[in-house]
C-alpha positions in Angstrom: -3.4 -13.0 -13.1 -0.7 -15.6 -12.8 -2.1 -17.9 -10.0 -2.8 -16.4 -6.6 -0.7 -13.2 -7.6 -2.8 -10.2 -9.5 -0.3 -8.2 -11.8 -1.0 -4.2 -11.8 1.7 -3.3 -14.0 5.6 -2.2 -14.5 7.7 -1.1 -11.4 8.7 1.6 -13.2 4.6 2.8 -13.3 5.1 3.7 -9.7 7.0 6.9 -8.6 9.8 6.4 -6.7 8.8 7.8 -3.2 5.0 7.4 -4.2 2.0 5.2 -5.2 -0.8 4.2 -7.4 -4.2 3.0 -6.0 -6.0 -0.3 -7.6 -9.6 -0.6 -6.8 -10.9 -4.0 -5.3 -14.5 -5.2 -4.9 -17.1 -2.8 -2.6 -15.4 0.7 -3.8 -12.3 0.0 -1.1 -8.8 0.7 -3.0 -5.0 -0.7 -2.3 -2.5 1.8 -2.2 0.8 0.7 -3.8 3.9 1.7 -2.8 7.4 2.1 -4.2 10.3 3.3 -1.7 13.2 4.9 -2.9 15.1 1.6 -2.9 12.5 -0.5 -5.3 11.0 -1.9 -2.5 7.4 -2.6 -3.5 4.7 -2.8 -0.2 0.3 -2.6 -0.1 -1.9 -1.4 2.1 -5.6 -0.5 2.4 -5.8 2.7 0.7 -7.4 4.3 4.4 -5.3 5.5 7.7 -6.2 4.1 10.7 -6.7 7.3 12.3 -9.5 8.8 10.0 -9.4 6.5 6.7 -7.1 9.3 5.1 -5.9 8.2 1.3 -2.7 7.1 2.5 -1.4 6.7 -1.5 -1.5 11.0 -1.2 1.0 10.7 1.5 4.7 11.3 1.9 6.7 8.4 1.5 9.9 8.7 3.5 11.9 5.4 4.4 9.7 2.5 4.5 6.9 4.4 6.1 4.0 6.9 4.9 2.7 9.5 6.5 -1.0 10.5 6.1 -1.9 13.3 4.9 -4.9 14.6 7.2 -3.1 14.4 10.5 0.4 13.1 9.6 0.0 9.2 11.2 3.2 7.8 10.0 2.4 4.1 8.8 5.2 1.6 8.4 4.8 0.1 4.9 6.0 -3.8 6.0 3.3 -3.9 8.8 0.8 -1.0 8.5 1.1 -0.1 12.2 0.8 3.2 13.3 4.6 4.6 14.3 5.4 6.8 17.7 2.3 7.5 19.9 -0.7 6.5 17.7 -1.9 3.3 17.9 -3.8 1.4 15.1 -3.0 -0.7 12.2 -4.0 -1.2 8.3 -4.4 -4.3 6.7 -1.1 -5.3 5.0 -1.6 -6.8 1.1 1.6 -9.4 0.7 3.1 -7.4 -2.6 6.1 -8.5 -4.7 8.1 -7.6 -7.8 9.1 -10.1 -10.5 10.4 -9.3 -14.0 10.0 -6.0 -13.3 5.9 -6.4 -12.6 4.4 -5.6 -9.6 2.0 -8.4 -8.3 -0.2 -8.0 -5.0 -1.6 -11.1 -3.8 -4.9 -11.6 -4.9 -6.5 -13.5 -2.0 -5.4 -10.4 0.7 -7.3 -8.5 -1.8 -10.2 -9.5 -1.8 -10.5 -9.9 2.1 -9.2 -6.3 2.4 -12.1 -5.1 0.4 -14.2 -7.2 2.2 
């Protein structure tokens, strides 16, 4: 951990156009994404709509879409895109020296 930032590993551990889930306290996960322009984002592993695994969905852009009913989520905000409404909680996510860090205080209220 280097101070309020958790490091889960190289960029280059994430497929480009996919994710990797981190578990956090109570059994909840954060679903890390990498778009196809190194742009690192984390949500709540769970869709609005149903709780669908969104790091199983199709990342296209800077959105994901889930893969039990198609919600497109935009990565930067978590809000649901078109017609659906909801949101999922956001985890502030960066990149430095080629690690991926999630803040480690959004974690821990995300599980919560």
């Amino acid at each position: 951990m280097i101070g309020d930032w958790l490091d889960i590993g190289w960029l280059d551990e994430i497929p480009v156009r996919g994710a990797r889930t981190v578990p956090v306290a109570g059994g909840d996960e954060i679903a890390v994404f990498r778009t196809s322009d190194d742009k690192v984002f984390a949500l709540a592993n769970r869709c609005p709509h149903k709780n669908g695994p969104l790091s199983q969905g199709i990342v296209h852009g800077h959105s994901v879409t889930c893969p039990l009913h198609n919600w497109k989520i935009a990565l930067a905000t978590g809000e649901a895109q078109g017609a659906d409404n909801g949101c999922t909680p956001v985890i502030p996510a960066k990149v430095s020296a080629g690690r991926v860090l999630i803040c480690r205080a959004s974690t821990l209220k995300a599980a919560a």
